[in-house]
N, C-alpha and C positions, 0 to 999 in steps of 0.2 A: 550904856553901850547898846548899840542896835542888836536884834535877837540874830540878824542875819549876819554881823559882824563876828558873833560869839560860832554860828556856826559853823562858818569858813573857817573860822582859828582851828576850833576840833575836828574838823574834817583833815586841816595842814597839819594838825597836830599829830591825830592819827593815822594819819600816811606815813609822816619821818618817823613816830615813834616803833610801827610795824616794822617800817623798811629796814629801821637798826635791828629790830631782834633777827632778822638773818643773815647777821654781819655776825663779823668775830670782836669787833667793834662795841657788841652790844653788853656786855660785862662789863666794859665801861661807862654806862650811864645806866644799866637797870637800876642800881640805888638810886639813884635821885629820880628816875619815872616814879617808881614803886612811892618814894616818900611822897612826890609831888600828886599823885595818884589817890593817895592813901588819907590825906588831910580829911579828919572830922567824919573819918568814915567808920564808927566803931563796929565791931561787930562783921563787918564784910572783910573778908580776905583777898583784899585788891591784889598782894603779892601771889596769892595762889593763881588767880584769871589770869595773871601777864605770866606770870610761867608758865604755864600752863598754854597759854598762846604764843610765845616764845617756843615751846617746843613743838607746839603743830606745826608753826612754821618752816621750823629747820627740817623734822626729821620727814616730811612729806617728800613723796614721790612728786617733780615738776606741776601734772597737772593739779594734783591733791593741793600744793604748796599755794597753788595760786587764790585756789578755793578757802584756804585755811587763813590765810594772808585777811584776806576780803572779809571773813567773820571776826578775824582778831579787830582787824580795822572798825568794824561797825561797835565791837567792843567799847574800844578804847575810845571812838567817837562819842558814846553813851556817857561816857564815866567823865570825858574832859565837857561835856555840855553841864554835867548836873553842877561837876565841881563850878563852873565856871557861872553858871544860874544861882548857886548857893551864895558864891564870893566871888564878885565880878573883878575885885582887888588883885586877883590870883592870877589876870591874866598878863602883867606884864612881867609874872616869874617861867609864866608857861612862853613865850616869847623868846626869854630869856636860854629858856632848856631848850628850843628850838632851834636858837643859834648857835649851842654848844652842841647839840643834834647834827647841824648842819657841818659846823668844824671836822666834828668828828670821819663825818661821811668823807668830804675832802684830805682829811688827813691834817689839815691845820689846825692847830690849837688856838683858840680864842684868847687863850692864855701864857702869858710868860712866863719861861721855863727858865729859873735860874740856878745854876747849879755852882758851891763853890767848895774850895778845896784848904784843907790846912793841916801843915806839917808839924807838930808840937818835937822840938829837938832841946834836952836839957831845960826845961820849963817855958821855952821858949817857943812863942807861938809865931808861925813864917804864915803868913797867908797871901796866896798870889791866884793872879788871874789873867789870864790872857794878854789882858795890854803891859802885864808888869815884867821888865827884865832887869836881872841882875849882872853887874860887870864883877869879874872877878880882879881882886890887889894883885898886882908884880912885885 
């Protein structure tokens, strides 16, 4: 992969991943930044920098926020270049968080939400779902 293809990814990368830490949104993907972040990195507390950038973010005064935004960004651009120089393999999981990033942002889940229900009466398991109806005996 070209170097300038890897940069543009950590540059995109580090914009949505900033722009979710000042979302409420962002406690839903910190794990897997943090893990995806974190790969092969012994010794460095990748989790402490994004917290730690996460909170600049939020608790900043508008113009401070904008400024804090901007270093977390140059951040996280650093950390997704090296990963991405280390193991160029990594780039279509970071892609990947990019589009559950972007889901996230819009509100749509990338993912199927299935939820189901079931009634156990006398050992007897009833399980139904929306398209199932039952007619009652006269």
């Amino acid at each position: 992969m070209i170097p300038e293809t890897l940069d543009e990814l950590a540059k995109e990368g580090a914009s949505a991943i900033v722009g979710m830490m000042a979302k409420d949104a962002w406690a839903g993907i910190r794990t897997r930044v943090v893990r995806f972040l974190h790969r092969d990195r012994q010794g460095e507390d990748v989790e402490h920098i994004i917290d730690t950038a996460a909170q600049s973010v939020r608790t900043q005064e508008p113009e401070a926020s904008l400024e804090a935004a901007a270093e977390a960004r140059g951040e996280v651009r650093a950390l997704l270049r090296q990963i991405m120089r280390a193991d160029p393999t990594c780039v279509d999981e970071l892609r990947e968080l990019l589009v559950d990033i972007q889901s996230l942002e819009s509100g749509h889940s990338s993912k199927k939400k299935l939820t189901q229900r079931q009634t156990v009466v006398q050992g007897i398991g009833i399980q139904a779902a929306r398209d199932v109806r039952y007619r009652g005996s006269k």
